[in-house]
Z-matrix of the N, CA and C atoms (Angstrom, degrees):
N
C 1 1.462
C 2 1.522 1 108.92
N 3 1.161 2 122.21 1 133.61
C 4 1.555 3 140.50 2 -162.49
C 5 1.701 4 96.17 3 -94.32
N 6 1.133 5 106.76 4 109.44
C 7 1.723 6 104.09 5 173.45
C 8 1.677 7 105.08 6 -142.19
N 9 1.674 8 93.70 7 166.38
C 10 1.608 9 85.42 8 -169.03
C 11 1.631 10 90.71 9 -147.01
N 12 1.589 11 113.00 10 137.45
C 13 1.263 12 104.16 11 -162.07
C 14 2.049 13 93.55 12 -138.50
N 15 1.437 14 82.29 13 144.17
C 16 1.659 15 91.06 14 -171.36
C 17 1.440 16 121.57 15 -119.54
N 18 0.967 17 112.10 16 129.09
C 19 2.135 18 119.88 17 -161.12
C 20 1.741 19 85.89 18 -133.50
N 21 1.345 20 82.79 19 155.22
C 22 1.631 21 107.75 20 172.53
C 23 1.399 22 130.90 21 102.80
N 24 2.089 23 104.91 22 9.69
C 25 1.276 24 87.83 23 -173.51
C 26 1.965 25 84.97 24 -100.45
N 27 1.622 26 92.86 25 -162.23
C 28 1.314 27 113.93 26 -171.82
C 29 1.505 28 111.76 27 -176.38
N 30 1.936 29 96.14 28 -153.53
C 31 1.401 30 104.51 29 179.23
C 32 1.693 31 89.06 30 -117.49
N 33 1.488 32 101.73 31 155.17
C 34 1.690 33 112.47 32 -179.88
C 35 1.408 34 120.74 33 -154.09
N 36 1.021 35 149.17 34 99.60
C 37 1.236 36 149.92 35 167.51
C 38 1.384 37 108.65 36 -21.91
N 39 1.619 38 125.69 37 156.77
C 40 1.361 39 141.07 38 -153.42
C 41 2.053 40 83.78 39 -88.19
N 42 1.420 41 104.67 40 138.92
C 43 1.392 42 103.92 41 -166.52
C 44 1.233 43 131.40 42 106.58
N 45 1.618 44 109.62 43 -49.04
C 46 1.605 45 120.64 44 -172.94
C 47 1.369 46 108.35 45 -62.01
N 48 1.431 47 93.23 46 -178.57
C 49 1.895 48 111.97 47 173.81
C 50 1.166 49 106.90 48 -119.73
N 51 1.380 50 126.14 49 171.19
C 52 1.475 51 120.39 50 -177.91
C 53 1.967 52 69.39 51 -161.26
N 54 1.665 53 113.41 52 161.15
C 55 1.318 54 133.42 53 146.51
C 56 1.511 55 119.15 54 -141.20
N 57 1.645 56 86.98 55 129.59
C 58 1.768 57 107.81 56 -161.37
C 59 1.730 58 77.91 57 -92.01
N 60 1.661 59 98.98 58 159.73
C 61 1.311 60 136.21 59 173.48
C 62 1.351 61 117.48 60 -121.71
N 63 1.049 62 122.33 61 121.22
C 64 1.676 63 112.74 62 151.44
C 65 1.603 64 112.46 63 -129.94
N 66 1.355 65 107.83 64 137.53
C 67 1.639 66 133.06 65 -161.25
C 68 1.243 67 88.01 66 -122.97
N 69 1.444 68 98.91 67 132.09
C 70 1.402 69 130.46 68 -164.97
C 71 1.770 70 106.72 69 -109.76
N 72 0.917 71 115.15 70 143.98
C 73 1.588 72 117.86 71 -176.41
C 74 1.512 73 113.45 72 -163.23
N 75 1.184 74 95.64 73 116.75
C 76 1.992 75 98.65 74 165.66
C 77 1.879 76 95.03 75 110.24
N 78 1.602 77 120.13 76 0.97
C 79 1.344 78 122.94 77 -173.15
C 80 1.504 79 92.32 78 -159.35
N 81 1.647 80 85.78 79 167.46
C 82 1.430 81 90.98 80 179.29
C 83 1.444 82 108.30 81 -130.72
N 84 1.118 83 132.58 82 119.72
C 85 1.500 84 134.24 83 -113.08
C 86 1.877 85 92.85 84 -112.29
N 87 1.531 86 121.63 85 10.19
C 88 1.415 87 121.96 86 175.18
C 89 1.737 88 110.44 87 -63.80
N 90 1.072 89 122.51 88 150.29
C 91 1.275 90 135.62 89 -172.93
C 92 1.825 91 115.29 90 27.11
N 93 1.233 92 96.63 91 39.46
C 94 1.949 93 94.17 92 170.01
C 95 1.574 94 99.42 93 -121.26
N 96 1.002 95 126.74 94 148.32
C 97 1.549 96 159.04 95 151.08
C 98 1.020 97 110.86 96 -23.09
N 99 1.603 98 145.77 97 75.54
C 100 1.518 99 123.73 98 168.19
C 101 1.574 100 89.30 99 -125.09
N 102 1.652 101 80.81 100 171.31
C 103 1.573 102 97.78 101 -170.45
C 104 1.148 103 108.92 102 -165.75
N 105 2.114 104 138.96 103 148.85
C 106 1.114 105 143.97 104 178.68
C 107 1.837 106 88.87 105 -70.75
N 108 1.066 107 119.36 106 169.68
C 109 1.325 108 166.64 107 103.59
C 110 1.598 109 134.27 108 -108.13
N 111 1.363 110 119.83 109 160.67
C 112 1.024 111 118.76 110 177.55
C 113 1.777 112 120.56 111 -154.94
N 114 1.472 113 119.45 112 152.69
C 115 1.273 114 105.19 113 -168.75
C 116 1.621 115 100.29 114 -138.22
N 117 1.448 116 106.34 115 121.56
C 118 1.991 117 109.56 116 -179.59
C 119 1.526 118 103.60 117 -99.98
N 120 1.318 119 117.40 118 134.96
C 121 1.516 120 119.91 119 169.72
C 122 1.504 121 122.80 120 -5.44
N 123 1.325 122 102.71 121 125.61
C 124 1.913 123 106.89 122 174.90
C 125 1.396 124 96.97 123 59.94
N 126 1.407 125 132.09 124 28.46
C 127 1.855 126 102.52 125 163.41
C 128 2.140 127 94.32 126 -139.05
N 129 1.219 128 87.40 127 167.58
C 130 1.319 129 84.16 128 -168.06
C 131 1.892 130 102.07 129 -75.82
N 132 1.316 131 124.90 130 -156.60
C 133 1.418 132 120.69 131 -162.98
C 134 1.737 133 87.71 132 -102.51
N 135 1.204 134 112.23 133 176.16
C 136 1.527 135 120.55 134 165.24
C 137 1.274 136 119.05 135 -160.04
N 138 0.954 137 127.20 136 162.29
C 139 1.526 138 129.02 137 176.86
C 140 1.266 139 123.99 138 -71.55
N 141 1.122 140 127.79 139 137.06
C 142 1.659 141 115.81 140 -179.00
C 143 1.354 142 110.38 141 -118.34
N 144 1.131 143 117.57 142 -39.22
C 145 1.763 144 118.75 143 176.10
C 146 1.331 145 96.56 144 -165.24
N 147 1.430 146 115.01 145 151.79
C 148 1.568 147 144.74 146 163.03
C 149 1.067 148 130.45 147 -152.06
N 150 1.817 149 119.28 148 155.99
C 151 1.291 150 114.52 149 168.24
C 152 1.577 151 101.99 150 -109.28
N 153 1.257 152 100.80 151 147.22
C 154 1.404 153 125.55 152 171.01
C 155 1.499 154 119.90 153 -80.73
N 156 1.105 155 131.76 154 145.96
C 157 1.380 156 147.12 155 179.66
C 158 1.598 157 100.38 156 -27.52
N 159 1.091 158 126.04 157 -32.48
C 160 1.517 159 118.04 158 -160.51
C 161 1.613 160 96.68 159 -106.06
N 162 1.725 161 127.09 160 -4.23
C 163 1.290 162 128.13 161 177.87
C 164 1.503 163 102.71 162 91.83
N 165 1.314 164 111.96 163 -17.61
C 166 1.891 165 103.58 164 164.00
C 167 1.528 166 113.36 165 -33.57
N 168 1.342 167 110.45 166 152.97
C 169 1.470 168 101.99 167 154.05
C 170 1.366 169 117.41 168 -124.31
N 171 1.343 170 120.86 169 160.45
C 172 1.544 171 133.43 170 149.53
C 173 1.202 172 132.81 171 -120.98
N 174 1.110 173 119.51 172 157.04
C 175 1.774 174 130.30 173 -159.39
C 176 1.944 175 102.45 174 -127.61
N 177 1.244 176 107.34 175 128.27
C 178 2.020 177 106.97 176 163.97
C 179 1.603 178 98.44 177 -59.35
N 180 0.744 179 114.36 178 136.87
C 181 1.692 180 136.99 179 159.17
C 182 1.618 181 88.08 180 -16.99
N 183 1.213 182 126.93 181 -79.88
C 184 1.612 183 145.56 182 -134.97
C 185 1.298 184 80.75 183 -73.84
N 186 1.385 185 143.98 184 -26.96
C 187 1.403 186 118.01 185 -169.98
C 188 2.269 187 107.42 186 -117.55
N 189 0.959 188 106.58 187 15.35
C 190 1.690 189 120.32 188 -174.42
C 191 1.253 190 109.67 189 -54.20
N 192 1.272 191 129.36 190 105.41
C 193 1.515 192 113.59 191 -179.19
C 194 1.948 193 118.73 192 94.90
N 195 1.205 194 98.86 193 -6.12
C 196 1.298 195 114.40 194 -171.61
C 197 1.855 196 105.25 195 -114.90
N 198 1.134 197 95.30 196 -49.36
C 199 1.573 198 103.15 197 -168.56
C 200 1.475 199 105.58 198 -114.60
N 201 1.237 200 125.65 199 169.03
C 202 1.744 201 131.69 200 -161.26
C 203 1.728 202 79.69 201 172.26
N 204 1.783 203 71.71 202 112.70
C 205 2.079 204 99.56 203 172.77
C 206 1.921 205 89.41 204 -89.72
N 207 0.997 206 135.06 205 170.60
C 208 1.623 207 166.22 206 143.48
C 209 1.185 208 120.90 207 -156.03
N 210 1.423 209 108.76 208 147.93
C 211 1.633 210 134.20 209 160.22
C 212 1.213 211 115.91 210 -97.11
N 213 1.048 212 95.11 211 152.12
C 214 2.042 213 107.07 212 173.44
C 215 1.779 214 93.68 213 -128.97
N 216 1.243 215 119.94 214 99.44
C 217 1.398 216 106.19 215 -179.77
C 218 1.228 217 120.93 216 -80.03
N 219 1.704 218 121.28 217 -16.73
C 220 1.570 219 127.89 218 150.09
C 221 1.035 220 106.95 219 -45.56
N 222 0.974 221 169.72 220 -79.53
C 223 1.284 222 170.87 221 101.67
C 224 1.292 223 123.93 222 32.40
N 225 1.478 224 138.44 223 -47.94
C 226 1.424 225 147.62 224 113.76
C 227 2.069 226 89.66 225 119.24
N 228 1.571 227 81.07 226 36.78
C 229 2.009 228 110.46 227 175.53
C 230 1.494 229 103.09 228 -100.56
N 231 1.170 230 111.48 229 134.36
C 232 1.705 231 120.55 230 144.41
C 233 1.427 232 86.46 231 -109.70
N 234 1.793 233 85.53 232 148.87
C 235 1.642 234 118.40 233 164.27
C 236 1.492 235 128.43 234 -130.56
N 237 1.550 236 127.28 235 142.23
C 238 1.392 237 112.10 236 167.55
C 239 1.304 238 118.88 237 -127.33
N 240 1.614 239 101.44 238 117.59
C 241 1.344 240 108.53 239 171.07
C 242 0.974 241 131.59 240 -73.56
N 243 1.683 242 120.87 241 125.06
C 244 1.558 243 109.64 242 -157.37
C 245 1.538 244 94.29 243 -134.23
N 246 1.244 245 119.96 244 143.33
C 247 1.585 246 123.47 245 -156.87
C 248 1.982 247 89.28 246 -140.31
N 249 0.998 248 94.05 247 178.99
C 250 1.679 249 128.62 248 164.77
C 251 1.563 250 86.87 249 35.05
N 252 1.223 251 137.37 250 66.00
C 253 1.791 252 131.70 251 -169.59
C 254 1.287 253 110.34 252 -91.24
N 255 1.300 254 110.73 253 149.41
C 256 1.212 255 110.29 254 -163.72
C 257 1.972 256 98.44 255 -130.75
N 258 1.184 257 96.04 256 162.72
C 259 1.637 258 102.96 257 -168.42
C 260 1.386 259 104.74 258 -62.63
N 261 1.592 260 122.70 259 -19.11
C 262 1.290 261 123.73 260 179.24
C 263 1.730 262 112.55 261 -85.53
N 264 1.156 263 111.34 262 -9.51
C 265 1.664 264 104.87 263 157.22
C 266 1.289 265 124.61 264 -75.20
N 267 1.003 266 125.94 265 14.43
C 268 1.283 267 120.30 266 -151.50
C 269 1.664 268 89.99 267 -99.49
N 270 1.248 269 111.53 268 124.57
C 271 1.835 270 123.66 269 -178.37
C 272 1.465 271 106.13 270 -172.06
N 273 1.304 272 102.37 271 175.43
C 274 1.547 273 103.30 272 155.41
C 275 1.440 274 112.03 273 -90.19
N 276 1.223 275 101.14 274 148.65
C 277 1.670 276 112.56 275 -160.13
C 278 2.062 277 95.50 276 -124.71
N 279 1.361 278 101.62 277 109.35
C 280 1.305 279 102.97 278 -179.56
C 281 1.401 280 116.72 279 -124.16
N 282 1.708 281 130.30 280 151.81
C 283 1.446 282 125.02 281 -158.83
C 284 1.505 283 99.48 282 -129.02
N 285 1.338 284 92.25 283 149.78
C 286 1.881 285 94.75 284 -155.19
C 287 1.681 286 95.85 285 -134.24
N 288 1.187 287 107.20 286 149.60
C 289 1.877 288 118.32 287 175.78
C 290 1.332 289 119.94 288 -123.65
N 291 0.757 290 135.62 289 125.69
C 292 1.560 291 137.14 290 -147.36
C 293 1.574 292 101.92 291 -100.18
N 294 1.378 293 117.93 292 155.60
C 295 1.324 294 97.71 293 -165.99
C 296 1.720 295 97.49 294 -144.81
N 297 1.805 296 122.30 295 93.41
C 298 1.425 297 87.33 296 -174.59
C 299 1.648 298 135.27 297 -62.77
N 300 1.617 299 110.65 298 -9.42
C 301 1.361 300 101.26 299 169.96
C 302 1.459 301 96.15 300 -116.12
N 303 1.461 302 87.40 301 148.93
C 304 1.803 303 100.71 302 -177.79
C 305 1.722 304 112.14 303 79.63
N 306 1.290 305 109.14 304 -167.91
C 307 1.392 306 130.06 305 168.38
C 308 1.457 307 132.46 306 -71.25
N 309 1.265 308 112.13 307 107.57
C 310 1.658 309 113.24 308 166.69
C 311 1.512 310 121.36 309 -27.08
N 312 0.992 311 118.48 310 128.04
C 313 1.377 312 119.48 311 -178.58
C 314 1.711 313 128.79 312 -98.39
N 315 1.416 314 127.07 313 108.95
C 316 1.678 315 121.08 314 -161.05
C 317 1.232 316 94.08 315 -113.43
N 318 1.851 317 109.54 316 150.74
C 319 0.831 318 144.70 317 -175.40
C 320 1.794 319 109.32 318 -79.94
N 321 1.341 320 145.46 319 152.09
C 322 1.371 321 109.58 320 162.48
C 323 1.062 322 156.70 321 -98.01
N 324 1.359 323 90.20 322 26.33
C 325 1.711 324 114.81 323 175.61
C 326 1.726 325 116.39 324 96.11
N 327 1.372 326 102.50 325 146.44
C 328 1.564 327 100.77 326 167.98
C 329 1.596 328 107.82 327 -151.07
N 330 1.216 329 103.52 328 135.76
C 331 1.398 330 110.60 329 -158.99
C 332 1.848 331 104.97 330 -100.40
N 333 1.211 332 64.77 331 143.86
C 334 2.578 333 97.45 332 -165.95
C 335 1.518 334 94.31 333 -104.32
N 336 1.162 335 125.98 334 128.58
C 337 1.728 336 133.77 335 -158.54
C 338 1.733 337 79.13 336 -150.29
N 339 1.913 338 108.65 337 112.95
C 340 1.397 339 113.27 338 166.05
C 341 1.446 340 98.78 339 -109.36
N 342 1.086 341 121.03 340 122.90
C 343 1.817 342 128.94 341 167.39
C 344 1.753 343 94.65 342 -94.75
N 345 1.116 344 87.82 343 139.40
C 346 1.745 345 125.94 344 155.01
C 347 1.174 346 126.88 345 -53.70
């Protein structure tokens, strides 16, 4: 069974860093598509960073310069480094693997709380 499990969020003062984890299990997470998203009360979910099939990455506008996704595929972890945080990150932050046959696979989230 393919599961994907995510550690590292918390509470953080406006400024801090926090680094999310997701641990991969039941796959082996080399050349597939995963990526954070995340979703804060009353708004729909959005993307926050991913790698693309070729291992490129991309970043949402709101997080450019702030956040830096990596893998460790020894490890068979994606991570997101998230720096300079702001009270408007504050959601559950969940990591997803793309799957061309079958169903995408999500992690179940761990929630990033920035206080003011």
């Amino acid at each position: 069974q393919v599961q994907l499990v995510e550690s590292g969020g918390g509470l953080v003062q406006a400024g801090g860093s926090l680094r999310l984890s997701c641990a991969a299990s039941g796959i082996i997470i080399n050349n597939y598509r995963m990526g954070w998203y995340r979703q804060a009360p009353g708004k729909q979910r959005e993307l926050v960073a991913a790698f693309s099939s070729g291992g490129s990455t991309n970043y949402a506008d709101f997080v450019k310069g702030r956040f830096t996704i990596s893998r460790d595929n020894a490890k068979n972890t994606m991570y997101l480094q998230m720096n300079s945080l702001k009270p408007e990150d504050t959601a559950v932050y969940s990591c997803v693997l793309v799957r061309t046959y079958g169903s995408n696979v999500w992690g179940q989230g761990t929630q990033v709380t920035v206080s003011s």
